[in-house]
N, C-alpha and C positions, 0 to 999 in steps of 0.2 A: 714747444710740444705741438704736434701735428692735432689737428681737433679735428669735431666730426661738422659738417653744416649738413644739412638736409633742406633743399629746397621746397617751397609750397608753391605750385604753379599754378593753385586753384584759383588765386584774382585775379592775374594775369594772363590771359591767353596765346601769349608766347613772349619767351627770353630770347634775344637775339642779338647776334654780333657778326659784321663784318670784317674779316681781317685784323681782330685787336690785337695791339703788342701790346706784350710785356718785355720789359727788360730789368736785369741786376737785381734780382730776385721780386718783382713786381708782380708775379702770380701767385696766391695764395696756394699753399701745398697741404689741402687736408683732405683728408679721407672723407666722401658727402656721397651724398644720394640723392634723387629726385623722386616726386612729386609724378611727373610724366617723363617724357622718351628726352634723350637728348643724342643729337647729331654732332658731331665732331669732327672741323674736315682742318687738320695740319696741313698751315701752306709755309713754316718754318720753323725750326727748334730741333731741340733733341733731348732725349731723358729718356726715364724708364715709368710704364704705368703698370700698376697693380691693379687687375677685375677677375673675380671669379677664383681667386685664389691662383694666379695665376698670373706671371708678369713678361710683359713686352715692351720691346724698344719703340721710342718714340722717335719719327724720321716724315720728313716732308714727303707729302702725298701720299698721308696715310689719313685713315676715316673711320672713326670709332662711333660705335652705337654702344649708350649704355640704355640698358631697358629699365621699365619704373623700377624704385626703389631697389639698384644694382647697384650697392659699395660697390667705389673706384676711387684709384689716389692716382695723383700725376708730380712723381718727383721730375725736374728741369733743370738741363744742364747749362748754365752759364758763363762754364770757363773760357768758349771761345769769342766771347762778348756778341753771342747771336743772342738774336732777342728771340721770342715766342711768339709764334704770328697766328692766328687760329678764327675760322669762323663758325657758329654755334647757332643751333636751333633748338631751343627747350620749350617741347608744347607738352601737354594734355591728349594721348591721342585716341581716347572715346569720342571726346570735343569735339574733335575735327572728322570722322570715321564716315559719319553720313554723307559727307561730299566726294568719297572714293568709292562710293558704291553703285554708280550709271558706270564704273569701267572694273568691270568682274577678276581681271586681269589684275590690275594693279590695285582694288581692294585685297584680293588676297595675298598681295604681296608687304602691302599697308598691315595687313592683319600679322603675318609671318612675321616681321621685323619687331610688331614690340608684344608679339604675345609665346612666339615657338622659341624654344629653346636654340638658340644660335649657337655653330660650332665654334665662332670667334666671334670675340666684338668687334674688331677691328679689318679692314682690310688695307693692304701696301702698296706699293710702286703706282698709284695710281696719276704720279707728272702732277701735272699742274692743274690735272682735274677740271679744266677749263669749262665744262659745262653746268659741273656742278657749282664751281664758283661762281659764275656767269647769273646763275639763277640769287643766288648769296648776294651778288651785286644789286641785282635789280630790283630785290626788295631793299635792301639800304638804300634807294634813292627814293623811293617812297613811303617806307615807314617814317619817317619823320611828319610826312604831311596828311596823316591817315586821320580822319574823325572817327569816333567812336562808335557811329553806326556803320560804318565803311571795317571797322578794325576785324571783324568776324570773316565776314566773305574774301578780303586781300590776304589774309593769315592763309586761309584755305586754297586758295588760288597758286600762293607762294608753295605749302604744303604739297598741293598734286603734282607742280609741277618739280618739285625738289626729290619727290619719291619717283616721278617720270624720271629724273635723268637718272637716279640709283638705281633703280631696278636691272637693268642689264649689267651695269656693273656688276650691282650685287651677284649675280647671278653665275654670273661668269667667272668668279673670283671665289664666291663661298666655298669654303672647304680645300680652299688651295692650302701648303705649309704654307706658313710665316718664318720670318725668318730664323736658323737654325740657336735652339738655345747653347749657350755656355752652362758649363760646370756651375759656375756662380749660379747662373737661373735657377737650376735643376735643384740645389740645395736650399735655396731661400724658399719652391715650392713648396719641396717638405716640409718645411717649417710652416708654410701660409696652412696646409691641409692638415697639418698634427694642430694646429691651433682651430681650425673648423672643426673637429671631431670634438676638441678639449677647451673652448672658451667658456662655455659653464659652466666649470667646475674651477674651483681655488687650482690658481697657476703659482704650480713650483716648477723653476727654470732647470733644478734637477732630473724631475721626470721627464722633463722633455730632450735634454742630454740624454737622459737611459737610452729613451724610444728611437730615439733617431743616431746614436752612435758618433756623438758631435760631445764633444768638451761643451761648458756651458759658457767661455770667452769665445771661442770659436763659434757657438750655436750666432750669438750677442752680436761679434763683429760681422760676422758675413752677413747677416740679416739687415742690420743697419747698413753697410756698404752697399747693398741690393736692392732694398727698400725705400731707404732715407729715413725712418724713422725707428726708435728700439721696437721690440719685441712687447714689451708691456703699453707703449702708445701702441700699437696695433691694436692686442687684445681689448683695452680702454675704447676704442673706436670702434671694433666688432661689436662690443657689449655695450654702447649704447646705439649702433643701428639695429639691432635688436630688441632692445627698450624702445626703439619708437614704433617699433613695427606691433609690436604687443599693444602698446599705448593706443595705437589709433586702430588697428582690426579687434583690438578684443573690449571687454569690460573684465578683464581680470584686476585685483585691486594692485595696488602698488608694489608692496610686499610681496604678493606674489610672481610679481615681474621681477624682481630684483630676485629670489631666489631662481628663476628659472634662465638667469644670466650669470648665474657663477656668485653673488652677492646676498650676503645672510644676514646684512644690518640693514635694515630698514632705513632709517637715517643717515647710513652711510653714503647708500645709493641715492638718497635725494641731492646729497652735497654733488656726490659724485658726479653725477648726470647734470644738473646746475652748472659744474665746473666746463664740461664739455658743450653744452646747449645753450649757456646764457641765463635758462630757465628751469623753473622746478619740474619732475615728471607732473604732477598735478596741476600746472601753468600749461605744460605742453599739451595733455590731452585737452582741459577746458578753450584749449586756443583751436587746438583742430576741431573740437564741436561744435564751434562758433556758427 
């Protein structure tokens, strides 16, 4: 079953990776969210990503923004024995905001990436991205030897100049198509946005055959085939990135999170959420209030 993780990047002042593989299924495939912004730059693999109710193919020298607390899933194809090469920046980026703001230019650009609504998360054909990895590189030769009064000011350092080399990209690239969808795409969407409108409320796989003019095998395979996961692990993953999001911006009580995600048993929803989180909704909020 695909689960949900949710990252806390609040001890940490960044998650980082250079170039990591995965191979023969050694990437975790679950539907998560973050804490802060996280950079995505593919330098091999292939699969399909779900963000935004919306799904794209996964292909080298492509670079994905997911913004705070933005569900996204990465199913990965392994049948041609390519492994998954990928390098990652997961910061905080209030954190870091004050050190882009002597260059007006690329603060508002700093600003536009994780706060304005983006027409795509992703951008393509970007080769070998040479600059941007270049920059990837050169902090993994010196993250390892950072002390901890040093750890703030080099994160920031790595940070302006990684948003330096993106900016023209970005720039240049935003709002271009991506690549063109298939028939397959185009049906799994309707499915992703009939489940946005109706995740909380009790899911009968009937009503959603009615609304969408899909048999309810047909609704079942195609979505799994497109996905990677059924239909009901989605909805289970939508409804507790919801329960977190209630848990940590609001003081509404438990029960009434659970009714406001499609769930009328009170006790159900603690198991439930438990099952997917590790921990109780009431564990999870006293843990973020820490």
């Amino acid at each position: 079953m695909a689960s949900l993780n949710q990252t806390d990047s609040s001890d940490v002042p960044l998650y980082f990776a250079y170039k990591r593989t995965s191979e023969h299924d050694g990437y975790m495939e679950t539907f998560h969210s973050h804490q802060g912004i996280e950079i995505l730059l593919i330098h091999r693999g292939s699969g399909t990503m779900v963000v935004n109710h919306k799904r794209y193919e996964i292909t080298p020298g492509m670079l994905c923004v997911f913004q705070p607390y933005q569900l996204h899933h990465l199913q990965l194809n392994y049948s041609d024995n390519e492994p998954f090469e990928r390098s990652i920046a997961i910061f905080e980026p209030t954190m870091f905001e004050a050190y882009f703001e002597q260059w007006q230019g690329l603060h508002a650009f700093y600003k536009h990436i994780y706060l304005s609504r983006l027409a795509f998360p992703c951008l393509y054909g970007l080769g070998d991205a040479i600059e941007l990895s270049n920059v990837f590189h050169s902090m993994e030769e010196r993250i390892g030897f950072l002390s901890k009064k040093d750890q703030v000011e080099e994160i920031s350092l790595f940070l302006v100049a990684l948003f330096r080399a993106l900016k023209p990209v970005w720039q240049k690239r935003e709002g271009q198509a991506v690549p063109s969808d298939t028939r397959k795409t185009h049906q799994a969407e309707r499915i992703l946005k009939w489940i946005e409108l109706h995740y909380a409320e009790p899911f009968r796989l009937e009503m959603m055959s009615k609304d969408l003019h899909l048999s309810p095998y047909h609704l079942s395979h195609l979505f799994k085939e497109a996905i990677g996961i059924s239909i009901t692990e989605y909805i289970a993953a939508r409804r507790v990135h919801q329960a977190v999001m209630l848990l940590t911006a609001t003081s509404k009580p438990v029960s009434l999170i659970a009714e406001e995600i499609g769930i009328t048993n009170s006790s159900y929803f603690c198991s439930f959420f438990k099952a997917q989180m590790g921990i109780t909704p009431h564990q999870y909020r006293k843990r973020w209030r820490r």
